[in-house]
Every structure is written in structure tokens, then in C-alpha cells.
Backbone as a printed PyTorch tensor [residue, N CA C, xyz], in Angstrom:
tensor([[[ -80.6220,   13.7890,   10.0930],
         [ -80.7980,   13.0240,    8.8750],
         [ -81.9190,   13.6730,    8.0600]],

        [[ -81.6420,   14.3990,    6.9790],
         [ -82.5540,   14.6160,    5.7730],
         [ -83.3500,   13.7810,    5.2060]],

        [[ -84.2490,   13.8060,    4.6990],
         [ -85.2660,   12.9400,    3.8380],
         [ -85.4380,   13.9280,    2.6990]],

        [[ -85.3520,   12.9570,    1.7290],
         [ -85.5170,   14.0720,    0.3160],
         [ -86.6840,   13.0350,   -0.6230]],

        [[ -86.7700,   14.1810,   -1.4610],
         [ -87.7700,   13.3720,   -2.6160],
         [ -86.9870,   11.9250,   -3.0840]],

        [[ -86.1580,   11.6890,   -3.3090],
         [ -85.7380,   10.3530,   -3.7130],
         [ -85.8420,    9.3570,   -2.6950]],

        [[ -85.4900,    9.7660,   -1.3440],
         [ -85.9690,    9.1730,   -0.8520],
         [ -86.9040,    8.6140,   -0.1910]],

        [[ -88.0580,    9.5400,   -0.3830],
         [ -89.3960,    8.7550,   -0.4460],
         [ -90.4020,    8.3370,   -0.9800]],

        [[ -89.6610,    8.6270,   -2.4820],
         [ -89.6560,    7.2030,   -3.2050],
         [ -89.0970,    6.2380,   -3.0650]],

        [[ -87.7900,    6.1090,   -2.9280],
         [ -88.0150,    4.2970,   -2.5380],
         [ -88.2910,    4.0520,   -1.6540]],

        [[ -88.4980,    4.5850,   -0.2870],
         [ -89.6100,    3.6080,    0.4640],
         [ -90.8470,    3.4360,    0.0010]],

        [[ -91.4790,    4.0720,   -0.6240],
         [ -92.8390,    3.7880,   -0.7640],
         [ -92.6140,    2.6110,   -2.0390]],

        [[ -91.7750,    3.1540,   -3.1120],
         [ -91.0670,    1.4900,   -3.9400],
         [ -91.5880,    0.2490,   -3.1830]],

        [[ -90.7550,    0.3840,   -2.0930],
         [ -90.4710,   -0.9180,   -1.3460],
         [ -91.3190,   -1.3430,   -0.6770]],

        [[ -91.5870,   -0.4480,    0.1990],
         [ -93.3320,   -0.2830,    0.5430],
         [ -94.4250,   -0.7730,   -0.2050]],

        [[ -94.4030,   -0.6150,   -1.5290],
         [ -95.4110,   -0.8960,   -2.5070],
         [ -96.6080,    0.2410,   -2.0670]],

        [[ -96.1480,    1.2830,   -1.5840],
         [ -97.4290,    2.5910,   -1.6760],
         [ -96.8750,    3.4840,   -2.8480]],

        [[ -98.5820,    3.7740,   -3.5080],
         [ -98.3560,    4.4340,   -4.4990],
         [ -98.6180,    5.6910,   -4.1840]],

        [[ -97.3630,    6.3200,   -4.1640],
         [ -98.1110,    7.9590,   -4.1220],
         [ -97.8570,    8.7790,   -5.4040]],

        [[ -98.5930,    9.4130,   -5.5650],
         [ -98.5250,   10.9720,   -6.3650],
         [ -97.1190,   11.6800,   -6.3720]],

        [[ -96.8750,   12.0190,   -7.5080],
         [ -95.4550,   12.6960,   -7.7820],
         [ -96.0030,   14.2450,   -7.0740]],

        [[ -96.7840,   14.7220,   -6.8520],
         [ -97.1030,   15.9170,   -6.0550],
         [ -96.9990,   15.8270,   -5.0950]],

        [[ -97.3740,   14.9740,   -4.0770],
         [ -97.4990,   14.6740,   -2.7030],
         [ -96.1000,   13.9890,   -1.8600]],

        [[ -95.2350,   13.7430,   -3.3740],
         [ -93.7190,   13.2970,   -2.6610],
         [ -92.9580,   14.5060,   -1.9770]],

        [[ -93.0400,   15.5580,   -2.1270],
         [ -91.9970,   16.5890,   -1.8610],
         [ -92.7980,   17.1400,   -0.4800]],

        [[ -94.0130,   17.2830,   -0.5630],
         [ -95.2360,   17.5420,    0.7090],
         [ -94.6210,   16.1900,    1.7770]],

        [[ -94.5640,   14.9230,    1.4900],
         [ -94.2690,   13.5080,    2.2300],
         [ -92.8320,   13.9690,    2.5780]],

        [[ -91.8880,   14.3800,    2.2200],
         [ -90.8590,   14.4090,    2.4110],
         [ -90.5710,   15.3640,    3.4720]],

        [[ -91.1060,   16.1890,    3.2110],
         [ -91.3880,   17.6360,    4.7990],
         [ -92.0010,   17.1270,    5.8190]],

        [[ -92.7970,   16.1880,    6.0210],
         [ -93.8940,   15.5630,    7.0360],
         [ -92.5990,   14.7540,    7.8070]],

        [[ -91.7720,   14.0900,    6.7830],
         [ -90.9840,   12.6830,    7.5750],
         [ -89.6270,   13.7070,    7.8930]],

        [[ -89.1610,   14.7820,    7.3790],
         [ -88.7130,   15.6230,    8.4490],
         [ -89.0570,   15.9520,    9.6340]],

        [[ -90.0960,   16.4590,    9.0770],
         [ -90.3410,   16.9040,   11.0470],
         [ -90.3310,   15.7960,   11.7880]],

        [[ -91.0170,   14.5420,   11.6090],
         [ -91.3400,   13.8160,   12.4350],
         [ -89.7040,   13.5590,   12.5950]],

        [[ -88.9360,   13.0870,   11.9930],
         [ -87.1940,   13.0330,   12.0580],
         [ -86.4380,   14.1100,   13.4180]],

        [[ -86.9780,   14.9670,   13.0380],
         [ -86.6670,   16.5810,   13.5820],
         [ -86.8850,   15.8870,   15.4730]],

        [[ -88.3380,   15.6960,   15.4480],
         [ -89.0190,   15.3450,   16.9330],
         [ -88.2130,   13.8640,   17.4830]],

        [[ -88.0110,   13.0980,   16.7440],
         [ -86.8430,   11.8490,   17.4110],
         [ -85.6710,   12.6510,   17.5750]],

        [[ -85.3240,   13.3610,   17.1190],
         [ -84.0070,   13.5560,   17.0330],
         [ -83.9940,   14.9130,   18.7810]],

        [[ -85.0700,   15.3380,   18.7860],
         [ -85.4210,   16.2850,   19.9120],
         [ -85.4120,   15.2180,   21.5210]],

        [[ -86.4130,   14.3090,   20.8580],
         [ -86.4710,   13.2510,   21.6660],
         [ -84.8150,   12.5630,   22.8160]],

        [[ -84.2150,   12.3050,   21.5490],
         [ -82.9140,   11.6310,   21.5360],
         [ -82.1480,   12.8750,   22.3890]],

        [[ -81.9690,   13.6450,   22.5350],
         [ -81.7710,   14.7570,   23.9910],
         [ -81.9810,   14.7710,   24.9690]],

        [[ -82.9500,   14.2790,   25.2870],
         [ -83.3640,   13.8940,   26.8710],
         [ -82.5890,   12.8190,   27.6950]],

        [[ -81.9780,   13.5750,   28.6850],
         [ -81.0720,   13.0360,   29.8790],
         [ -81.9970,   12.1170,   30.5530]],

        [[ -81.6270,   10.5590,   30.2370],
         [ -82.2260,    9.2750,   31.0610],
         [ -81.1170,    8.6920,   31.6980]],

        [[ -80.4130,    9.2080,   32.3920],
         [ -79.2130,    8.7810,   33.3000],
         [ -80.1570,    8.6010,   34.0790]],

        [[ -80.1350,    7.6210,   35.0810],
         [ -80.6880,    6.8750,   36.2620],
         [ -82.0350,    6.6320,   36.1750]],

        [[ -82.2810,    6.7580,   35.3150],
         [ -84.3450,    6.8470,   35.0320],
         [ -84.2830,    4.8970,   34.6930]],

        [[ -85.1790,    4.1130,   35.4020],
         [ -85.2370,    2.8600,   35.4700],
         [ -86.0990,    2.6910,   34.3670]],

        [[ -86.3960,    1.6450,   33.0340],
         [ -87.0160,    1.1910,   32.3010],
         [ -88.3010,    1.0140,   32.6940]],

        [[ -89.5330,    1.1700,   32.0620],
         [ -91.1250,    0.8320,   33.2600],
         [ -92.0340,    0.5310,   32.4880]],

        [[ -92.9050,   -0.1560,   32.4040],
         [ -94.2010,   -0.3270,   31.4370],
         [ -95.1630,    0.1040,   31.3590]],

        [[ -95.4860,    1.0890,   32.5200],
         [ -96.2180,    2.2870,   32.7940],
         [ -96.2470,    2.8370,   33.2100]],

        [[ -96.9370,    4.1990,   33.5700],
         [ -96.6550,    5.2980,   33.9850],
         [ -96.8020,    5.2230,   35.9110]],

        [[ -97.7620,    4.1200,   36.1060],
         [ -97.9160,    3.7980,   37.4620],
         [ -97.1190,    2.5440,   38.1140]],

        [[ -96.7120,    2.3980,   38.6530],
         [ -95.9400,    1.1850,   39.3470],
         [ -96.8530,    0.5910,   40.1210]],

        [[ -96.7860,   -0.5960,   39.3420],
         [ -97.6800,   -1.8640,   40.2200],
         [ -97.2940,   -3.1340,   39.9050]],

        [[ -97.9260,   -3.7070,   40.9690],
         [ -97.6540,   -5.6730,   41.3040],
         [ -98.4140,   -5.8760,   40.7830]],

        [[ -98.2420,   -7.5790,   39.5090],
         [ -99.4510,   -8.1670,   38.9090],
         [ -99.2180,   -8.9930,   39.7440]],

        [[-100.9350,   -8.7800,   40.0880],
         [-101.6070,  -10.2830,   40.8570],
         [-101.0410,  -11.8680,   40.1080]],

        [[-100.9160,  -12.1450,   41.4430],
         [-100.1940,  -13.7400,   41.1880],
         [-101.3890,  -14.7920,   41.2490]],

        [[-101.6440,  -15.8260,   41.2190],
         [-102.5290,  -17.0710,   41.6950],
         [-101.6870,  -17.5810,   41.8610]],

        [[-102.2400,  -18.9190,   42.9950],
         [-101.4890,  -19.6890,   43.3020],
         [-101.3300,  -21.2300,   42.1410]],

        [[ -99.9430,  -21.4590,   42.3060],
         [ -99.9030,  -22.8890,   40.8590],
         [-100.1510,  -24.0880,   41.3680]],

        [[-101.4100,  -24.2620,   41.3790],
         [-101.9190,  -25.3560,   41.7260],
         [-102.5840,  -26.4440,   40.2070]],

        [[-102.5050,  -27.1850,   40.3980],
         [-103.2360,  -28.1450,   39.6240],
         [-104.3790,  -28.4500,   39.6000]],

        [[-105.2860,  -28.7060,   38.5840],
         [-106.7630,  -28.7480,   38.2160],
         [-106.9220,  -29.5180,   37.7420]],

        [[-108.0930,  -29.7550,   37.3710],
         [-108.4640,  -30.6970,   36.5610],
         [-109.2940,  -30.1570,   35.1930]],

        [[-108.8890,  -28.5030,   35.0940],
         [-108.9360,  -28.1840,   33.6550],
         [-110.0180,  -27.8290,   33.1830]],

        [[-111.1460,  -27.7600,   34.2240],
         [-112.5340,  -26.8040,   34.0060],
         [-113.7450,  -28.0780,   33.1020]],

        [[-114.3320,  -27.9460,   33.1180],
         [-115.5820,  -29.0600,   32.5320],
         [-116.3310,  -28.3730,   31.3620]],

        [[-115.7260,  -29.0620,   30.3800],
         [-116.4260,  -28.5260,   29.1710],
         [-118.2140,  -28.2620,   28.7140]],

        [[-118.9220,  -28.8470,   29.7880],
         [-120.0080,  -28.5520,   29.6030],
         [-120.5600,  -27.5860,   29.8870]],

        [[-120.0370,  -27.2070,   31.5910],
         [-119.9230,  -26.0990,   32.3430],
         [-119.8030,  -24.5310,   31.4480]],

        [[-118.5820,  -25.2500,   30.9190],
         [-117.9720,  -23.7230,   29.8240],
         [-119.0960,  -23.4930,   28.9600]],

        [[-119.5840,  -24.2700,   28.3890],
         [-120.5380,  -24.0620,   26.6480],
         [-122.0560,  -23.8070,   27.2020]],

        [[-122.2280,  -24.1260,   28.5830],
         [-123.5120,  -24.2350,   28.6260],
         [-124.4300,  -22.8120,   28.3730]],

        [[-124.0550,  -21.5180,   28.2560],
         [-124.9510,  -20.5180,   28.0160],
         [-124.2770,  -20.4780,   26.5780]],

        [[-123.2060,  -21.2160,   26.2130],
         [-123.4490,  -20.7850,   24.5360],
         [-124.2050,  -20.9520,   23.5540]],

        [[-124.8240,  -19.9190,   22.6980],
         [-125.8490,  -20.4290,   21.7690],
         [-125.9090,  -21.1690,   20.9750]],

        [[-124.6460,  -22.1730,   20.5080],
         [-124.6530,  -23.1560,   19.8740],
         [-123.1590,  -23.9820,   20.4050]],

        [[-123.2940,  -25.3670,   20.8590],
         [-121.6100,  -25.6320,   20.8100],
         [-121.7120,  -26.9590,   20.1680]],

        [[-121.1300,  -28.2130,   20.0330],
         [-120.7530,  -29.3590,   19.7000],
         [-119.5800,  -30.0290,   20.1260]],

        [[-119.7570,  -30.8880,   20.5500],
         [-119.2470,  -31.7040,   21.6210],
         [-117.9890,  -31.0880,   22.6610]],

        [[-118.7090,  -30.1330,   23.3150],
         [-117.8900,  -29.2110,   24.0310],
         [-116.8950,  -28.2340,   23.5740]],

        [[-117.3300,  -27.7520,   22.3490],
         [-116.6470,  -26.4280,   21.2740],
         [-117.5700,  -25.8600,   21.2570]],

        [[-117.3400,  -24.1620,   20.9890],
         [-118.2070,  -23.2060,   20.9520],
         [-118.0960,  -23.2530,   19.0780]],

        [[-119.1290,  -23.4370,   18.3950],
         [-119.7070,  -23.1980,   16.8030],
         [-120.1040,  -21.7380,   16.7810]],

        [[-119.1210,  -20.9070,   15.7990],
         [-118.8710,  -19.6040,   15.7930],
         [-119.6960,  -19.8670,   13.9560]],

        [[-119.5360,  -18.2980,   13.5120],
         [-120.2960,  -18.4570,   11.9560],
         [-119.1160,  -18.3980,   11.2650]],

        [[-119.0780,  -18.9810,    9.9860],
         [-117.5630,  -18.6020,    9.0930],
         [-117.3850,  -17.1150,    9.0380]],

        [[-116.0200,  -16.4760,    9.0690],
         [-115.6530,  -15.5570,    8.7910],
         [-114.5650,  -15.5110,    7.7660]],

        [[-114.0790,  -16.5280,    7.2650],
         [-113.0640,  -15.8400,    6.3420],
         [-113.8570,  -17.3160,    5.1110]],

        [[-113.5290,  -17.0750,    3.9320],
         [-113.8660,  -17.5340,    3.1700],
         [-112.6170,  -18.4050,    2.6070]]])
């Protein structure tokens, strides 16, 4: 699959990125290659190769499901530097 100057303009259209009419035809060679390397990718024989989430195979630790009584809110807050009535009081961050 080719990528050409038209077409990267309208993704970036759609995208809402503004690029430079200079830097479209430069953008358009970049999303080749990277095209080029999936498409290299997409070659590789995964007949019998099992799906994995990492490169090492391991067991996540289990606990046992037991029931609690949900931890004691005082317990929790007590080295926090400020809490109220068992909430941790953080500073505003979004306005």
C-alpha cells in the first residue's frame, strides 16, 4: 500500500494536524517505510507460536478470596499529611 501526498493530507485534515505543504511529500516517505516494515513484519511464519504477554512465562500470584472487613480508614490516612474524615485532601489540579 502506497501513501502519497494526498494522502497525507487528509489524514492530517482529519487529524486536525497542521502540517507544512513542504514537509507533506518528506511525511509521505516516512509512512512508507514504516508501511514497508508492517508489511515485512506480516511475513513472519507464526504457525504454532502460542499468543503471550511477555517475553517470560509466568504465574500471577493469586491471594486467597476471603472476606474482610475492608481495612480501617484511620489506619490508611494516618501518615497522610492532611486527610478529612478518612479521605486523603490532595491540592487542586485542574481548574
Amino acid at each position: 500500500m502506497a501513501i502519497d501526498a494526498a494522502t497525507v493530507r487528509k489524514v492530517a485534515r482529519l487529524a486536525r494536524i497542521a502540517e507544512p505543504e513542504e514537509r507533506v511529500e518528506a511525511l509521505a516517505q516516512e509512512l512508507n517505510g514504516i508501511m514497508q516494515w508492517i508489511e515485512q513484519l506480516a511475513e513472519v511464519d507464526t504457525d504454532g507460536v502460542e499468543p503471550m504477554t511477555s517475553v517470560v512465562a509466568q504465574a500471577l500470584p493469586l491471594r486467597a478470596d476471603v472476606v474482610t472487613d475492608g481495612g480501617d480508614a484511620a489506619v490508611v490516612t494516618k501518615n497522610a499529611p492532611k486527610s478529612v474524615d478518612g479521605f486523603f485532601v490532595v491540592p487542586k489540579v485542574v481548574e
